[in-house]
LOKOL-958993 format. One line per 2 residues: number of its first residue (from 0); for each residue x, y, z negated of C-alpha. Coordinates in steps of 0.001 Angstrom, whole numbers, plus 500000, padded with zeros to 6 digits. Last residue first. Layout:
N
NUM	X/Y/Z  ...
***
This chain:
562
561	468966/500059/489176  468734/501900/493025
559	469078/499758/496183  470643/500054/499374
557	471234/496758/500957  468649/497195/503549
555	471425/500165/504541  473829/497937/506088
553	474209/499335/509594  473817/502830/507795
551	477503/501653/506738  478830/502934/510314
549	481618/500371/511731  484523/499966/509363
547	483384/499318/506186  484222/501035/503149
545	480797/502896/502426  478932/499616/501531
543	476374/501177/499318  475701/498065/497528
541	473895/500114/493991  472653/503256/493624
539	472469/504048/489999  475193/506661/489848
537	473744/509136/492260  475934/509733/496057
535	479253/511006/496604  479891/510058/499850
533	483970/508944/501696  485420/507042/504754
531	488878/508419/504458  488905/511186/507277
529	492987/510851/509157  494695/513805/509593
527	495992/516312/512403  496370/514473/515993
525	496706/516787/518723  495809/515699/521954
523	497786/514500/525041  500354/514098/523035
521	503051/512856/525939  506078/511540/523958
519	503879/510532/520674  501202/508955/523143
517	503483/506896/524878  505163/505543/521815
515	501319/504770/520545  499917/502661/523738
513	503379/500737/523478  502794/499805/519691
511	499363/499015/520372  500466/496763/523190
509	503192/494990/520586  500853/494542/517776
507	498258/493254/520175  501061/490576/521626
505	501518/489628/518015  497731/489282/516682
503	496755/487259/519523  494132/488230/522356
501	495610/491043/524872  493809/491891/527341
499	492510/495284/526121  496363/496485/524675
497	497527/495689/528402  494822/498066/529658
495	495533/500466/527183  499061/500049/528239
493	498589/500424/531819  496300/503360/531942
491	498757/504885/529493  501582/504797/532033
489	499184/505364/534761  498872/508839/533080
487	495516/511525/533073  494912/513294/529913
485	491847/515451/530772  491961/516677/527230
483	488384/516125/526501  489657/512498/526852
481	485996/511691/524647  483669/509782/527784
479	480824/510268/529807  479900/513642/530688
477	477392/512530/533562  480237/510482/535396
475	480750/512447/538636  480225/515742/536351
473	482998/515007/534448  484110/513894/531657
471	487890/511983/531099  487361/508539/530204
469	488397/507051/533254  492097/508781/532744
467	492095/506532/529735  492974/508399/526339
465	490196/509433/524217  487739/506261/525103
463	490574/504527/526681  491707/503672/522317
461	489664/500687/522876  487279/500318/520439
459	486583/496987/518619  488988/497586/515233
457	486914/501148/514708  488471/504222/516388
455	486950/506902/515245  486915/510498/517210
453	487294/513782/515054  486719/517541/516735
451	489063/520557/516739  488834/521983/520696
449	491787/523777/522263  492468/526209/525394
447	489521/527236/527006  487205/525298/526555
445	484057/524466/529157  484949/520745/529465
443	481099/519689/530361  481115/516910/527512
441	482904/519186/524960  481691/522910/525425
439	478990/522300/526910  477124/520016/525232
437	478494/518696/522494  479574/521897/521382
435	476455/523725/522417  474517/521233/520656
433	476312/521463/517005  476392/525486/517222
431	479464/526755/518017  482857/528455/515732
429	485186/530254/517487  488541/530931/516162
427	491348/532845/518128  494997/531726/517743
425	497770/533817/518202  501241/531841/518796
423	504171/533807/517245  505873/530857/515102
421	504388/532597/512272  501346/532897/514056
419	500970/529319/514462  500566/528843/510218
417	497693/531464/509806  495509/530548/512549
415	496506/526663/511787  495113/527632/508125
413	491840/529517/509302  491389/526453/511524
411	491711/523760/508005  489314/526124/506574
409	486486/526322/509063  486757/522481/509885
407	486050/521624/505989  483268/524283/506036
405	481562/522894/508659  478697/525262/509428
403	480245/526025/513437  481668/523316/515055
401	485029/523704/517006  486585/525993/518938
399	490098/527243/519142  490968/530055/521550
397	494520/530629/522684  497027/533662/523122
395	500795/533063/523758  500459/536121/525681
393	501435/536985/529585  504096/539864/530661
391	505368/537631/533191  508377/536948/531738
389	506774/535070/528713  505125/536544/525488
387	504835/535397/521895  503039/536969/519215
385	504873/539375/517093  503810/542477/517615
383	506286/544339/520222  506883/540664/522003
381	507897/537204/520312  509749/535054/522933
379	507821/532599/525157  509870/530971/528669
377	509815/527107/527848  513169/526775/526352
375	512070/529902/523441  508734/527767/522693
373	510832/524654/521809  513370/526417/519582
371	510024/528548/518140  509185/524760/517211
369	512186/523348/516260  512010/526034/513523
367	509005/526000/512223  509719/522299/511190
365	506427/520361/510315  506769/516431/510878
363	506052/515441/514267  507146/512013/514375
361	508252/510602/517765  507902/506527/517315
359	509422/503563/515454  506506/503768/512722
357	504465/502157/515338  500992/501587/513233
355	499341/497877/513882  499146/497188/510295
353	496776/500038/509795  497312/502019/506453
351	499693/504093/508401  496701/505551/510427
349	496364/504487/514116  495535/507376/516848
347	498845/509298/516286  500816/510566/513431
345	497873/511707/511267  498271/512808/507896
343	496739/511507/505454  493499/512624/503757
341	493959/511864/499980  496795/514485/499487
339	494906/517031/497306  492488/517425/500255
337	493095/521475/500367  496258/522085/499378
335	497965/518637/499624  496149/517887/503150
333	497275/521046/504658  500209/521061/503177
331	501047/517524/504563  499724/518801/507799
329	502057/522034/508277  501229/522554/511637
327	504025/524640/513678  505719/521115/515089
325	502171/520441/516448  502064/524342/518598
323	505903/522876/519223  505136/520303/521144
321	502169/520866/522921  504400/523851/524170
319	506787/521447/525526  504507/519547/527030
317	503452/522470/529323  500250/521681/530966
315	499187/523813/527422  499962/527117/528824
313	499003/526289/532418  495207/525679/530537
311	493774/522667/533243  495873/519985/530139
309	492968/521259/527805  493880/520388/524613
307	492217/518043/522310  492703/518899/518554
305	492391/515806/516184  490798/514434/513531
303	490923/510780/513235  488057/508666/511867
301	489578/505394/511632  488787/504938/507582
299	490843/504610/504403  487976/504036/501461
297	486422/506881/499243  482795/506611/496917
295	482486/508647/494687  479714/507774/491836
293	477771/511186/490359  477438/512835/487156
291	480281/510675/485185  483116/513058/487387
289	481037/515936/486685  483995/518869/487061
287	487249/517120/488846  484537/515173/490865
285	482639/518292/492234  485938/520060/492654
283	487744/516941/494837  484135/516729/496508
281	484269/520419/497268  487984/520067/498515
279	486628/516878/500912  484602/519406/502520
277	479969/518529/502069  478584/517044/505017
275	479104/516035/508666  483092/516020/508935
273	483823/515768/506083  481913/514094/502589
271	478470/511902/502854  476100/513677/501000
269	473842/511632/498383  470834/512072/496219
267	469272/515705/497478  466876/517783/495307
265	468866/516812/492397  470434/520336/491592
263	474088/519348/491830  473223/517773/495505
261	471107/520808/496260  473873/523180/495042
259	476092/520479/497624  474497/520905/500559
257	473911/524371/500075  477598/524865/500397
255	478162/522292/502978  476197/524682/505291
253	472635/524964/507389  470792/521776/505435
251	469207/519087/506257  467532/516258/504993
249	467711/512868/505935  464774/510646/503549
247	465188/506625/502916  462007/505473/502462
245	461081/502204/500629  464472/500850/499207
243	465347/497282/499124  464996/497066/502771
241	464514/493340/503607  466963/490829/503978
239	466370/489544/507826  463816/489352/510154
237	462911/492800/510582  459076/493122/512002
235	457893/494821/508652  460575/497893/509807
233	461011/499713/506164  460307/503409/506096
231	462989/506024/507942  462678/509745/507667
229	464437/512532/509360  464567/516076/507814
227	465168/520234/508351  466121/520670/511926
225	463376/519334/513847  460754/517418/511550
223	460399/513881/511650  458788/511291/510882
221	458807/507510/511023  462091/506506/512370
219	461844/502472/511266  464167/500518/509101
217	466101/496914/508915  466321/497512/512975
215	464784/497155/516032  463964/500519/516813
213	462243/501616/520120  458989/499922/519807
211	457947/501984/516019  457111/505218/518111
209	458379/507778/515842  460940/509102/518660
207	458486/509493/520912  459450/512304/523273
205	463422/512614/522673  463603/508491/522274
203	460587/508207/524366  462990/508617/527347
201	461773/512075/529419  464017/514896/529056
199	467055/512662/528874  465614/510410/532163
197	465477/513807/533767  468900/514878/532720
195	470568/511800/533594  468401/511195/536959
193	466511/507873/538084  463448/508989/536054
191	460427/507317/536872  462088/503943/536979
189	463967/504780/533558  460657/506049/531911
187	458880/502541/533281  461770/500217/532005
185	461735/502432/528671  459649/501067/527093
183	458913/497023/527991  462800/497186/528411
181	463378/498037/524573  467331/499029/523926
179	469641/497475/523354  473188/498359/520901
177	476602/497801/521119  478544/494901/521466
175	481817/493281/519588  482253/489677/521142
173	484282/490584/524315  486999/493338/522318
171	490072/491243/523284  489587/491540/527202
169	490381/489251/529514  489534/490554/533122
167	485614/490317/535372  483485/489890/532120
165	480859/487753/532408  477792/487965/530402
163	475738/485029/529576  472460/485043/527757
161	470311/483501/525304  467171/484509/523460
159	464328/484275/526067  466699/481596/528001
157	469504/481407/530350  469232/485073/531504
155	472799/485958/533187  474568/489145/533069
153	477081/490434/535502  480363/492506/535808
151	480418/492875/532232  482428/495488/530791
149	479768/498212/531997  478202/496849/528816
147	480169/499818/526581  482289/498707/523263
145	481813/502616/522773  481615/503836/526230
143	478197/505916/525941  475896/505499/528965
141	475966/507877/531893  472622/507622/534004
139	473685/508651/537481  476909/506498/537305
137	474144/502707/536671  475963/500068/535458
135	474849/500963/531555  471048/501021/533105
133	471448/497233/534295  473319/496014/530997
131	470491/497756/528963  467924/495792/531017
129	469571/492785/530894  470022/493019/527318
127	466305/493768/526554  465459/490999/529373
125	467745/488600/526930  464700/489105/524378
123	463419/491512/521540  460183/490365/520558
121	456897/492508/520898  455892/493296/517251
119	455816/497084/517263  458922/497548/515535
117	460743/495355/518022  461873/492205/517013
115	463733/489362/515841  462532/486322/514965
113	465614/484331/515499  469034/485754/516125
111	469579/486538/519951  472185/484053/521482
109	475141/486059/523261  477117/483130/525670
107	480600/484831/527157  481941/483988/530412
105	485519/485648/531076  488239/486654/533718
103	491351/485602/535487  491829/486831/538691
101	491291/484296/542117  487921/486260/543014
99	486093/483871/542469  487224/484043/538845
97	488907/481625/537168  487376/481235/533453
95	488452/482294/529861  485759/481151/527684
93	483658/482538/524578  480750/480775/523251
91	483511/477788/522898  484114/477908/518863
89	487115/478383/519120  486790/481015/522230
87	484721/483285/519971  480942/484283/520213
85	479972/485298/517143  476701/483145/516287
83	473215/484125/516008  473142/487743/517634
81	471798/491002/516126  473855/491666/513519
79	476840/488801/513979  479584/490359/511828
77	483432/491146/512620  485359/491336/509622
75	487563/494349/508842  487189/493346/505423
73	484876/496200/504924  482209/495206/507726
71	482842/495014/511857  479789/495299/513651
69	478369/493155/516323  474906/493256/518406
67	474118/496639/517896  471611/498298/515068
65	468457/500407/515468  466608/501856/512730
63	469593/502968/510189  471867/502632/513068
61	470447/505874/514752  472106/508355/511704
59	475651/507802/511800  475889/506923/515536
57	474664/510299/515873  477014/512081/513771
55	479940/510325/515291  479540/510799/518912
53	476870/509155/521805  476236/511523/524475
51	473471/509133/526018  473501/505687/524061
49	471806/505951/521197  469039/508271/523011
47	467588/510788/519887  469260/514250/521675
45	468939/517336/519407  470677/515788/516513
43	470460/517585/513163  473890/518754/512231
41	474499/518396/508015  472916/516258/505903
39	471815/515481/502263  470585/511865/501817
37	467478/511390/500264  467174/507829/498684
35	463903/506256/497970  462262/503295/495664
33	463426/505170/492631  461522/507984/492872
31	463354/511512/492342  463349/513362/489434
29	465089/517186/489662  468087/517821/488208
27	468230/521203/486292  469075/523872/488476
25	473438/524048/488976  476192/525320/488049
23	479449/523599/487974  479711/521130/484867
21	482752/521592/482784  484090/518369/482128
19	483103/514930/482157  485203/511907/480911
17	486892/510091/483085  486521/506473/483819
15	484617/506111/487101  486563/508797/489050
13	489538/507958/487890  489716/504779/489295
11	488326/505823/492783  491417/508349/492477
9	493824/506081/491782  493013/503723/494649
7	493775/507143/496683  496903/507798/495190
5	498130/504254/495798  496842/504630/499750
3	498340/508333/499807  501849/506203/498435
1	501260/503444/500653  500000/500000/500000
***
């Protein structure tokens, strides 16, 4: 274990032993049933689909009520959710099989657990899968590329429950899938609607949300109001454990501020902590003050945030200047001041906690120094007032967006302000609404310079998501895909690639190890820290699974208070 990871353990410990201290102010606490949970939030989501525009908040909210075929847990185990058996080549629902095409490829047999269904009662069958499969291979539509079914070249129906997808290369992630969605719904929408933004304006996930055939999970999305709450009751058409809780409640607020008065007054039971609720120096203030008041729950996550930059800004083209805006960062600071040390730094896409890190690559450890070095050898010297210009008379001048009501965000970008002017780089700050961030500022590629924003990486995901030059969005591919950056390198192409094929623990060591050097010589994005999974929710609430790896809503029938 490392020294953050012994710090961190240390922490948990802490928080369950010590005795309380001053109490922040707050109304007094406020009883709430038993049978329900309302979870504080941050970011309502303005498009329902789960797999249109897919990022972290949504996938944090839509597995409550509808949940994928796989998941990994806490023991970086990979789970059957919907499915009967995990397909694996032991067991021989996985095979590697010639292709007719001479290549090597796979056949992989998905069995639909028993019972299962949609919440209006009509079962969930291999048609569901089909369907999904069918409207993932379609470019006008644009379907998320987390563990995405464009890997399959082709799905075959062998029974109601059973099908067989082939994949046309070996690739280590074929048993973790994503979620399907309802055929006998959205087959007519879809056929009505051949167009991203039409089918968008029209799926009875933005129209219907409550409509108890689109969720197929433990829960069901039974009200809503835009903005200020979600609500999910238990689905009676779940086959498995049933929800121990009888409404679990999302409500909103406009700032991590209010988030957490609410949290300290009762009205709220549990926030989860950076990037969509309450800053990890509020938690670390909350704990320090009422550490019997509430249970905190922290475990290492994948969650990596990181600044993409735009490789069409000439500035940033200019490796060099990548280079030495990172060298400028003091990260450790960063995380000591305001995290006291629990959020480690980030060295790349894998976290030191993750036996696949490359310690044997380009560190960027914070030296001011190298960095003005590095700015002076590409043509910027500090002009009249201190920020940087080149021969041409230009300024080191770039904006920095992010999203706006994240306090955490807000304070680490004040901080890189502060830090990259002493190495005369001016940074501007601009802080957008949710949508307009995932809209047009990410998934249309209209910043200017850089964009803060986190990505995880759970054990199934394929690191082309950020980093494959097929991953960059565009109009030709509706958006799809997080290389903001528009990273494109056949060296990387090849690695990832290599990295996706491989199937032992050694020869995946050894591609991740490749995909990493690459990344530490090119940085194609930024990488700043890594999120530990982390809520502080009420004291009686009992099986909150917050360390695993996928998102814990998957496990929510769990929940229970004592």
């Amino acid at each position: 274990m490392t020294s953050v990871g012994k710090r961190l353990k240390a922490f948990v410990t802490a928080a369950l032993a010590t005795a309380a201290l001053a109490p922040l102010c707050a109304a007094p606490a406020m009883a709430q049933a038993k049978d329900q949970l309302v979870v504080g939030q941050l970011q309502f989501l303005t498009n329902f689909h789960p797999l249109v525009q897919v990022n972290n908040t949504k996938r944090l909210v839509i597995n409550y009520a509808l949940r994928p075929i796989t998941a990994f847990d806490e023991n970086v185990v990979n789970n059957c959710i919907l499915c009967e058996t995990l397909p694996t080549i032991e067991n021989g629902l996985a095979k590697i099989v010639d292709l007719p095409d001479g290549k090597k490829g796979m056949k992989v047999t998905l069995k639909l657990r028993q019972g299962l269904a949609w919440g209006d009662g009509v079962p969930v069958t291999s048609k569901d899968i089909q369907f999904t499969w069918k409207m993932a291979q379609d470019p006008k539509i644009g379907f998320s590329n987390y563990n995405s079914w464009t890997r399959a070249s082709e799905v075959e129906v062998v029974d109601d429950r059973t099908v067989t997808l082939t994949l046309p290369r070996v690739m280590s992630s074929y048993n973790s899938w994503d979620q399907v969605i309802p055929e006998h719904l959205e087959g007519p929408v879809y056929a009505a609607n051949p167009t991203l933004d039409a089918y968008v304006k029209q799926s009875l996930y933005n129209t219907q949300p409550t409509n108890p055939g689109l969720w197929n999970g433990s829960f069901l999305l039974s009200d809503y109001q835009i903005g200020t709450r979600i609500v999910f009751t238990p689905n009676p058409k779940w086959p498995g454990e049933k929800p121990h809780l009888h409404r679990i409640v999302l409500s909103y607020r406009d700032n991590s501020s209010a988030l957490l008065q609410n949290l300290l007054a009762g009205s709220v039971e549990a926030v989860p902590v950076s990037p969509g609720g309450i800053s990890f120096s509020q938690m670390l203030d909350l704990k320090n003050q009422q550490p019997d008041k509430f249970t905190y729950h922290l475990a290492y996550g994948t969650n990596v945030e990181r600044i993409a930059v735009n490789f069409d800004n000439p500035i940033l083209k200019e490796k060099s200047v990548r280079q030495a805006i990172l060298y400028a960062i003091d990260r450790q600071a960063i995380s000591d001041e305001l995290f006291g040390g629990l959020q480690p730094v980030a060295n790349g896409i894998v976290s030191t906690e993750n036996a696949y890190y490359n310690k044997d690559m380009t560190l960027y450890s914070y030296d001011a120094v190298k960095s003005k070095e590095l700015l002076e050898s590409a043509g910027w010297k500090p002009g009249s007032d201190g920020i940087c210009v080149n021969d041409k008379g230009d300024r080191l001048s770039l904006e920095l967006v992010s999203t706006s009501g994240n306090q955490t965000r807000e304070q680490i970008a004040q901080v890189i302000q502060s830090q990259l002017k002493e190495v005369c780089i001016e940074i501007t700050n601009n802080f957008v609404p949710l949508q307009e961030f995932n809209g047009e500022i990410a998934r249309k590629r209209k910043f200017k310079a850089l964009m803060m924003s986190s990505i995880d990486f759970s054990p199934s995901v394929s690191p082309r998501i950020a980093l494959g030059s097929d991953a960059i969005p565009k109009p030709e591919n509706n958006g799809v895909g997080n290389n903001f950056s528009a990273y494109a390198s056949p060296a990387m192409d090849k690695a990832i690639t290599d990295l996706e094929a491989a199937l032992d623990p050694q020869t995946t060591k050894e591609k991740w190890a490749e995909v990493q050097k690459i990344f530490s010589d090119d940085l194609p994005m930024l990488p700043l820290y890594f999120y530990p999974r982390a809520y502080v929710t009420v004291t009686d609430l009992a099986n909150f699974r917050q360390g695993t790896l996928d998102p814990l809503q998957i496990w929510s029938e769990e929940w229970q208070r004592q």
